[in-house]
Wavefront OBJ file of the C-alpha trace (Angstrom):
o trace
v -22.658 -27.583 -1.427
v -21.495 -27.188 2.076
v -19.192 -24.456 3.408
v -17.636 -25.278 6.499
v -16.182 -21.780 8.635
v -13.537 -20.985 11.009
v -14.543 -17.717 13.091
v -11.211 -17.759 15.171
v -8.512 -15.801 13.662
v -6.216 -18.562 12.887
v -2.636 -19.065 13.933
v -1.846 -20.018 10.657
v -0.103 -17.187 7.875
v -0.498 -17.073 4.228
v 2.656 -15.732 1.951
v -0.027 -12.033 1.897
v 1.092 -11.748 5.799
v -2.311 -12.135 6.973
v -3.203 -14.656 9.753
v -6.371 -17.219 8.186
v -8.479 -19.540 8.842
v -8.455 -22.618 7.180
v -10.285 -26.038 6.320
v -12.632 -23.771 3.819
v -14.105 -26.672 1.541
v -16.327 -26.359 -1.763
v -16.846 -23.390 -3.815
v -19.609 -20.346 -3.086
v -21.345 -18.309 -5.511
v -20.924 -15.045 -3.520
v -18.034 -14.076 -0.992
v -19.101 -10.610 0.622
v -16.162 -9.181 1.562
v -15.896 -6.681 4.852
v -12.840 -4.826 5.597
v -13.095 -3.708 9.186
v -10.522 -0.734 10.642
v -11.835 0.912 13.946
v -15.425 1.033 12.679
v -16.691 -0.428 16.120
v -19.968 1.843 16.404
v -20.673 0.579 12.997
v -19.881 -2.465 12.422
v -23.142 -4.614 14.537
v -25.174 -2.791 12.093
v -23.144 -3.538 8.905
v -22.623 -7.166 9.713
v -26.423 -7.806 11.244
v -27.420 -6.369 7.885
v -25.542 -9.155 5.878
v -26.042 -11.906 8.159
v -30.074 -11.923 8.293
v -29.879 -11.898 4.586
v -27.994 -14.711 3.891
v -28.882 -17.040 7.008
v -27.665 -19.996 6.021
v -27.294 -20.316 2.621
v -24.286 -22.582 1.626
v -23.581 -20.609 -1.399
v -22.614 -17.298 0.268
v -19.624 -17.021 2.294
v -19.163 -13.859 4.171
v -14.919 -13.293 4.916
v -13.987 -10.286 7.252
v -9.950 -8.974 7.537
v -9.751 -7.126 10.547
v -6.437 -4.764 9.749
v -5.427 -4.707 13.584
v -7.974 -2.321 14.816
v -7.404 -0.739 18.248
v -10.821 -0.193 19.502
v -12.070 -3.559 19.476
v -13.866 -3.797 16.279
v -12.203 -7.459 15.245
v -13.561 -9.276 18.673
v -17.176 -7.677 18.257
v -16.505 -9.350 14.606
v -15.475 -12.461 15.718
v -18.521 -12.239 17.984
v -21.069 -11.395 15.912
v -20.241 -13.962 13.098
v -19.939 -16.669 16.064
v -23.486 -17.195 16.536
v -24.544 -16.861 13.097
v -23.781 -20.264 11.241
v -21.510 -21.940 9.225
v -19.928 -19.091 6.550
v -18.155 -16.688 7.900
v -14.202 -16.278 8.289
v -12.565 -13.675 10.082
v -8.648 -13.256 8.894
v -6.436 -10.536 10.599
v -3.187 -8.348 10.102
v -0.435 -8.580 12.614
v -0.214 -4.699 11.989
v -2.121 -2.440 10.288
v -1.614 -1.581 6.881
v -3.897 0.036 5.148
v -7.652 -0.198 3.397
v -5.908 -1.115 0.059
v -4.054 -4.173 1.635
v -7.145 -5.037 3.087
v -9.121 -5.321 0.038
v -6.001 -7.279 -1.890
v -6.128 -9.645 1.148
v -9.500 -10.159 0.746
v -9.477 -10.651 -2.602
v -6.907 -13.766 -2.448
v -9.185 -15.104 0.347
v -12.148 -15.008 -1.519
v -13.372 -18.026 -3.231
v -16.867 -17.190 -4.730
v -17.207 -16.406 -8.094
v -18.977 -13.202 -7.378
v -17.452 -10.752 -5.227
v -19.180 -7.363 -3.183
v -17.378 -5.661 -1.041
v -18.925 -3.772 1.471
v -17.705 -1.378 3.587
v -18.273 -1.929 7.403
v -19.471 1.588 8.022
v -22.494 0.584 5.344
v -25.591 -1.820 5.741
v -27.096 -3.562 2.984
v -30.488 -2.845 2.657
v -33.462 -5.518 2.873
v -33.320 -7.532 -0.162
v -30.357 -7.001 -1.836
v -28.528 -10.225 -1.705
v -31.840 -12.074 -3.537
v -31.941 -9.439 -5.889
v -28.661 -10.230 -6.644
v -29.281 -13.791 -6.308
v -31.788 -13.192 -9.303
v -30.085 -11.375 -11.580
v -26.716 -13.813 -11.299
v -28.928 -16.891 -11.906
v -30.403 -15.315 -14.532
v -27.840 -13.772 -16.457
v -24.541 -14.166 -15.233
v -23.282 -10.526 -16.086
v -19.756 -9.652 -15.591
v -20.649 -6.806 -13.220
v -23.710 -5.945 -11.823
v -24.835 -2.403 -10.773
v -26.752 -1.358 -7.778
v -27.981 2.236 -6.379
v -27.818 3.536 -3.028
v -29.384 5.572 -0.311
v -27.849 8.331 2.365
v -28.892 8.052 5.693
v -32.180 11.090 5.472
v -31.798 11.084 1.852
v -32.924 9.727 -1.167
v -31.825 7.188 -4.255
v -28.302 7.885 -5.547
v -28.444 6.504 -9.140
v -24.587 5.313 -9.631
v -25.222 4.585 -13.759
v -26.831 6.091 -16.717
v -27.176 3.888 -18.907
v -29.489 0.477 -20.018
v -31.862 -0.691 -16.811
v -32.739 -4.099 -15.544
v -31.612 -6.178 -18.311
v -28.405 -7.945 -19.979
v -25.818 -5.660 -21.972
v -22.968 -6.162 -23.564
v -21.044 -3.176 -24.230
v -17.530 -2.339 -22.122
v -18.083 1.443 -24.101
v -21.369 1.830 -22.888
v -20.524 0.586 -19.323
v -17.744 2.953 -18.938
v -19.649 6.186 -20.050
v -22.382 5.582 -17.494
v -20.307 4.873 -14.971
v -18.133 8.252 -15.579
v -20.854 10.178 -15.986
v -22.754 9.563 -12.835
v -19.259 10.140 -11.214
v -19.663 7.492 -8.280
v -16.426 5.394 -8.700
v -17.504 3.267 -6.075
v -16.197 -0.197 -5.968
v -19.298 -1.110 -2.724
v -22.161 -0.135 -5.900
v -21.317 -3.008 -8.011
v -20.354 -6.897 -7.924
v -18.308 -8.256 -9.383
v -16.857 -11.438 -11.174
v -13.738 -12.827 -9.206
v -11.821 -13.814 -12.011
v -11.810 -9.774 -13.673
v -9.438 -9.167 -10.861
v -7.120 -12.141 -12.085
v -3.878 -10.705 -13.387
v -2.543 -7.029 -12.922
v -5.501 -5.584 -11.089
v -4.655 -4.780 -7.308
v -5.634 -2.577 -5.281
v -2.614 0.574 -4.589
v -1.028 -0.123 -1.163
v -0.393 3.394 0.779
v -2.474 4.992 -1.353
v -6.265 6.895 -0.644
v -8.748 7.010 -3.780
v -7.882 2.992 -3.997
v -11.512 2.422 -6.075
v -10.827 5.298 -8.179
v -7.432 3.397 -9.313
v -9.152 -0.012 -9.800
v -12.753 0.499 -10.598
v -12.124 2.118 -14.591
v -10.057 -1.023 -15.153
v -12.116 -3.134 -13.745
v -14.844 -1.664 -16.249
v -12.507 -2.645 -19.050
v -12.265 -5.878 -18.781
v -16.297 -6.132 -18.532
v -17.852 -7.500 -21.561
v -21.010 -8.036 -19.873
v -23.488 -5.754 -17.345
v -26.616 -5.557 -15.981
v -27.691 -2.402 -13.719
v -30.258 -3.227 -11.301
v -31.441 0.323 -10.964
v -32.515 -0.253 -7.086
v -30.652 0.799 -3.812
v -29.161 -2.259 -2.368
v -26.372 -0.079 -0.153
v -27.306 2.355 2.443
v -24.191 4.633 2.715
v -23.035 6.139 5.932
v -21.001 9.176 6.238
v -18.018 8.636 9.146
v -16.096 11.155 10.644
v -13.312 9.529 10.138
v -13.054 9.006 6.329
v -10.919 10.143 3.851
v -13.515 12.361 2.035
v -14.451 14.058 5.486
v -11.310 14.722 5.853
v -10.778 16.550 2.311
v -14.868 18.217 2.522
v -13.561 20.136 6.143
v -13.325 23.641 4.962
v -11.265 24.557 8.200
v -8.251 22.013 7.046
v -5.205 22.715 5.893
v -4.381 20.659 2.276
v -3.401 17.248 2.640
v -0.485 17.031 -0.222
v -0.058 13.283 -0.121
v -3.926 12.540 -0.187
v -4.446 14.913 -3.177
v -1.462 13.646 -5.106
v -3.068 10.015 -4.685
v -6.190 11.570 -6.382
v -3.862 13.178 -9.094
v -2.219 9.631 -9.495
v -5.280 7.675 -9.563
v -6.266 7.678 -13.281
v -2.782 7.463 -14.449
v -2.802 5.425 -18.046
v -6.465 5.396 -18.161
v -7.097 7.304 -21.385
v -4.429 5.793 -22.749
v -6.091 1.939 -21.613
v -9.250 3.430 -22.410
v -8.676 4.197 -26.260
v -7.041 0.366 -26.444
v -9.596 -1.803 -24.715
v -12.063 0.579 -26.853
v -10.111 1.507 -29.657
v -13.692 2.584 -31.795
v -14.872 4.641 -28.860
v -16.909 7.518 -29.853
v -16.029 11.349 -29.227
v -18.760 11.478 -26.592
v -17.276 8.796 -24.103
v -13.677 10.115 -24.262
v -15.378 13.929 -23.237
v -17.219 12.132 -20.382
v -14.116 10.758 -19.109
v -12.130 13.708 -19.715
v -14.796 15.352 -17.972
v -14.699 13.669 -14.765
v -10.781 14.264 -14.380
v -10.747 17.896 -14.964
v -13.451 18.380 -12.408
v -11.338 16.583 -10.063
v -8.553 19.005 -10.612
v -10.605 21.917 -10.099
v -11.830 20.278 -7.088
v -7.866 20.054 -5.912
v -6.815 23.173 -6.922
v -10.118 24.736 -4.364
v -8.999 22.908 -1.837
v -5.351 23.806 -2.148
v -6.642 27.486 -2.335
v -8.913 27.027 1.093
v -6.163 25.183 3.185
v -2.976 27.105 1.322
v -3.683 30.508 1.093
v -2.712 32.156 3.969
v 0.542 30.279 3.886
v 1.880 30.676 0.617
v 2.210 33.097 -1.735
v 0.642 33.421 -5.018
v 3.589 31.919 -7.029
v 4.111 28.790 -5.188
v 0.311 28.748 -5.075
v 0.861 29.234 -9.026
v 3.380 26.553 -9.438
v 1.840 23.825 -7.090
v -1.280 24.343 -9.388
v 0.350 24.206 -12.282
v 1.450 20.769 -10.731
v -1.421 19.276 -10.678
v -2.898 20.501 -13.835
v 0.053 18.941 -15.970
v -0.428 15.430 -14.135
v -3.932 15.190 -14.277
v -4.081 16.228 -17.873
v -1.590 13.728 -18.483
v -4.310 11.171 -17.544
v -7.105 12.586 -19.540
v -8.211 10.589 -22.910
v -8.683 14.517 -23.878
v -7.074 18.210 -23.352
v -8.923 20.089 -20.871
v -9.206 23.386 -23.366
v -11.322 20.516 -25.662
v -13.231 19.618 -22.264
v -13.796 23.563 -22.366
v -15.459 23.832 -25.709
v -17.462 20.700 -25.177
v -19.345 22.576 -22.500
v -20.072 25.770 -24.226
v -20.997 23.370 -27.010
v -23.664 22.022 -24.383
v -24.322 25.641 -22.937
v -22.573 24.901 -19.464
v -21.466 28.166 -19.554
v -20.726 28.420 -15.972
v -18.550 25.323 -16.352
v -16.730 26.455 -19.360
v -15.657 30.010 -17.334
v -14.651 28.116 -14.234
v -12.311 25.043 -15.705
v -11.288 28.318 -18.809
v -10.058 30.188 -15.045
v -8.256 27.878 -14.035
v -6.617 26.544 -16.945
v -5.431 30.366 -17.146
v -3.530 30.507 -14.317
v -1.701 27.225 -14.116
v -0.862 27.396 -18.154
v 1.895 24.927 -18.282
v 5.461 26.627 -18.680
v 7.892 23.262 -18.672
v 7.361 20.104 -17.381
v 10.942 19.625 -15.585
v 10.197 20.803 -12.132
v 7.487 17.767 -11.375
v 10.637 15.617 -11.299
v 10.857 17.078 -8.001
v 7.541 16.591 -6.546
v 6.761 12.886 -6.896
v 3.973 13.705 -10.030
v 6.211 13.125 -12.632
v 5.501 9.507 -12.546
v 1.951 10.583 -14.216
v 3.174 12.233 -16.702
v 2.620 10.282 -20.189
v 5.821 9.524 -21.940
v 7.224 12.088 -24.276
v 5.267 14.502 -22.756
l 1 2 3 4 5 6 7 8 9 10 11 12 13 14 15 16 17 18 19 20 21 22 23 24 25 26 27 28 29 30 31 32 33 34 35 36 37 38 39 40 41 42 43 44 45 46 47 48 49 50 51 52 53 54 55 56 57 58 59 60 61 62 63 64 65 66 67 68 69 70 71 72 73 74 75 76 77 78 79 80 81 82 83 84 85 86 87 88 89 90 91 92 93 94 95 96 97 98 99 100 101 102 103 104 105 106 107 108 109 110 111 112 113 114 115 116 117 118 119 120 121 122 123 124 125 126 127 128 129 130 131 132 133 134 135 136 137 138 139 140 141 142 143 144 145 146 147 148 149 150 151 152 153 154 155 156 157 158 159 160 161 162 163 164 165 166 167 168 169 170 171 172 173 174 175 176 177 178 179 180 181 182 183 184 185 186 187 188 189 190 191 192 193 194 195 196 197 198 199 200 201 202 203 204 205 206 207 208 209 210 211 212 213 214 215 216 217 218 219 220 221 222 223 224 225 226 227 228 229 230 231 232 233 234 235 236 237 238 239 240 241 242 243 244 245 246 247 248 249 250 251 252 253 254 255 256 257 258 259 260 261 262 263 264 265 266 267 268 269 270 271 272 273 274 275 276 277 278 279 280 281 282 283 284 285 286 287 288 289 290 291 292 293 294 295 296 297 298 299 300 301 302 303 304 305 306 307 308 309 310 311 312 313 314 315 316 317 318 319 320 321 322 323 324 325 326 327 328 329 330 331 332 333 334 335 336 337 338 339 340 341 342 343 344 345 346 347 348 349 350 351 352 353 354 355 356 357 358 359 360 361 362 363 364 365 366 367 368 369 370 371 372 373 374 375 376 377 378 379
C-alpha cells in the first residue's frame, strides 16, 4: 500500500471549514491524529516521538490540524513533518475554534481504521506504535487500552480490569474504565468506524473526552488492555485542568457547568446498551459523578467564598447537585450507603455533607442558569 502526503496546508476547503491537503490515495491501518494549539515548546518533542516510530511505514498516516495558532506552532509542524517521508498531512483552521472542533476535524480527515489521538503536549514512548501494531494484527479489538507515565513519576494504570488478552464484554469495559477514573480519550485507540453516526466531539465545550469517551465505550463489543505505558503525559500551564487545580483562582462557571453537562444521558444510555448490568457497575459509575460534584462544589467554595454569601453559595450548589444527579445511573444518598457498605467512612461523611446542604428544594430556578438542559425529563 502506498500513502502519498501533502505537508503544505492546502488552499483547498472541505464543507468542515478546514483548509486540506489532498491527493491522499489507499487506505492506512493507523491515522495518529495531533491537534496542535500554541503548544510550540512542545510540539518537536511530541511529533519527533511519533515520527521515529513509524519511519516509513505505508500503513500509518500521521494528520496534524493546526487550529490557527499564534506562536508559530503550525510552521514548526509543517517543518518537522517535511523532512520525515511520505505520511504526514498538516490541515489548518482559518480561525481558531476550539480543541473539540479540532478533534471532529480530524476525525473526518482520518482514513485509517484505527485511530489515536495524541495530544501535542505528550510523547509516545519507545515502542508503542509496534505494540500496538501487535495487538491489532493479532486481535483486532474494538478499543485497545494503554497506561501512561508523568514526567518524574511512575505507571498510571488507566483500567482495572482483564490484561493482555481479547475480551468481549462492553459491561466489563465500562466498569474498569470508571473506576480507574482516567476518561482519557489519548489512553486508548480506537476503531474509526465507533465514531460513525452521533458521536462528535462538543464544540465550545471543555471536558470534550469526558462527553465522548463513555459512549464510545458503549458501542465497544470488543477490548484488549495492554497494561504498559505507551503515553508519557505532560502537565502544561496552560491547560484546562491547571487552570481548575490553581487554588488562588476564582471559579470558572462556564468550565464547571461543561463538567456538570458532560455525562448528561449517560446512565440513562448506560442501563440500555447494558440493560442486564449488575448493581456493582451502575455504583462505579455513579461513583465517579458524585465525586466530580464534590470536586465542583470545593472549588466553587475556594474561588466563591469571599464573594458571595452563604445562600447564593447554597443555591449555586444546590445547582449543580440537581444536574449532576440527573446524570447519575444512581442517587447519590445510594452512592452514600455503598461506601459505608465498603467502610469508606471518610467518603460516606464527606459526599453525606454535602448532600446536606444543597438538599434539593424545587427544580424551577435551573431554568435560569443554563443546567436545566441536564436535567432528565420529568424530573
Amino acid at each position: 500500500m502506498v500513502l502519498e502526503t501533502d505537508i503544505a496546508i492546502g488552499d483547498e476547503a472541505d464543507g468542515n471549514g478546514f483548509e486540506r491537503d489532498t491527493g491522499i490515495t489507499g487506505q492506512p491501518w493507523l491515522s495518529l491524529l495531533v491537534p496542535v494549539y500554541n503548544v510550540r515548546p512542545f510540539l518537536e518533542d511530541c511529533l519527533r516521538s511519533i515520527l521515529t516510530q513509524i519511519g516509513g511505514d505505508s500503513g500509518i498516516e500521521l494528520v496534524l490540524l493546526d487550529d490557527a495558532s499564534t506562536d508559530g506552532s503550525g510552521d514548526l509542524a509543517r517543518a518537522l513533518i517535511a523532512d520525515r517521508g511520505s505520511f504526514a498531512r498538516l490541515l489548518g483552521h482559518a480561525e481558531n475554534r476550539g480543541i473539540s472542533a479540532t478533534r471532529n476535524g480530524l476525525i473526518d480527515a482520518a482514513r485509517g481504521r484505527y485511530v489515536w489521538f495524541v495530544d501535542s503536549d505528550d510523547v509516545l514512548l519507545p515502542g508503542a506504535v509496534d505494540a500496538l501494531r501487535a495487538i491489532v494484527e493479532a486481535e483486532r479489538p474494538d478499543v485497545v487500552i494503554c497506561d501512561y507515565v508523568r514526567e518524574g513519576e511512575g505507571r498510571y494504570p488507566t483500567f482495572r480490569g482483564p490484561e493482555r488478552r481479547l475480551a468481549r464484554c462492553t459491561e466489563t469495559l465500562v466498569a474498569g474504565t470508571f473506576i480507574r477514573r482516567r476518561l482519557h480519550l489519548w489512553s486508548r485507540v480506537w476503531r474509526r468506524d465507533l465514531f460513525d453516526g452521533a458521536i462528535r466531539f462538543p464544540e465550545g465545550a471543555c471536558f470534550e473526552d469526558v462527553a465522548t469517551v463513555p459512549w464510545l465505550l458503549l458501542r465497544a463489543e470488543s477490548f484488549y488492555y495492554a497494561a504498559e505505558p505507551w503515553v508519557g503525559y505532560r502537565a502544561r500551564p496552560g491547560s484546562i485542568m491547571a487552570r481548575l487545580n490553581r487554588a488562588c483562582a476564582g471559579f470558572d462557571r462556564r468550565t464547571n457547568d461543561d463538567m456538570a453537562r458532560a455525562l448528561c444521558g449517560f446512565g440513562g444510555a448506560l442501563g440500555r446498551a447494558v440493560p442486564h448490568a449488575g448493581p456493582e457497575t451502575s455504583c462505579v459509575v455513579a461513583r465517579f459523578v458524585s465525586r466530580e460534584f464534590a470536586k465542583i462544589v470545593k472549588r466553587l467554595l475556594r474561588g466563591c467564598r469571599s464573594k458571595a454569601g452563604c445562600a447564593e453559595l447554597r443555591a449555586e450548589m444546590r445547582r449543580y447537585r440537581i444536574a449532576m444527579e440527573g446524570c447519575s445511573p444512581l442517587p447519590f444518598g445510594q452512592v452514600v450507603q455503598h461506601y459505608l457498605s465498603k467502610g469508606k467512612i471518610g467518603r460516606a461523611l464527606e459526599l453525606a455533607f454535602w448532600l446536606a446542604i444543597t438538599r434539593p428544594e424545587r427544580h424551577v430556578e435551573l431554568a435560569e442558569t443554563g443546567l436545566d438542559a441536564v436535567l432528565p425529563e420529568g424530573a
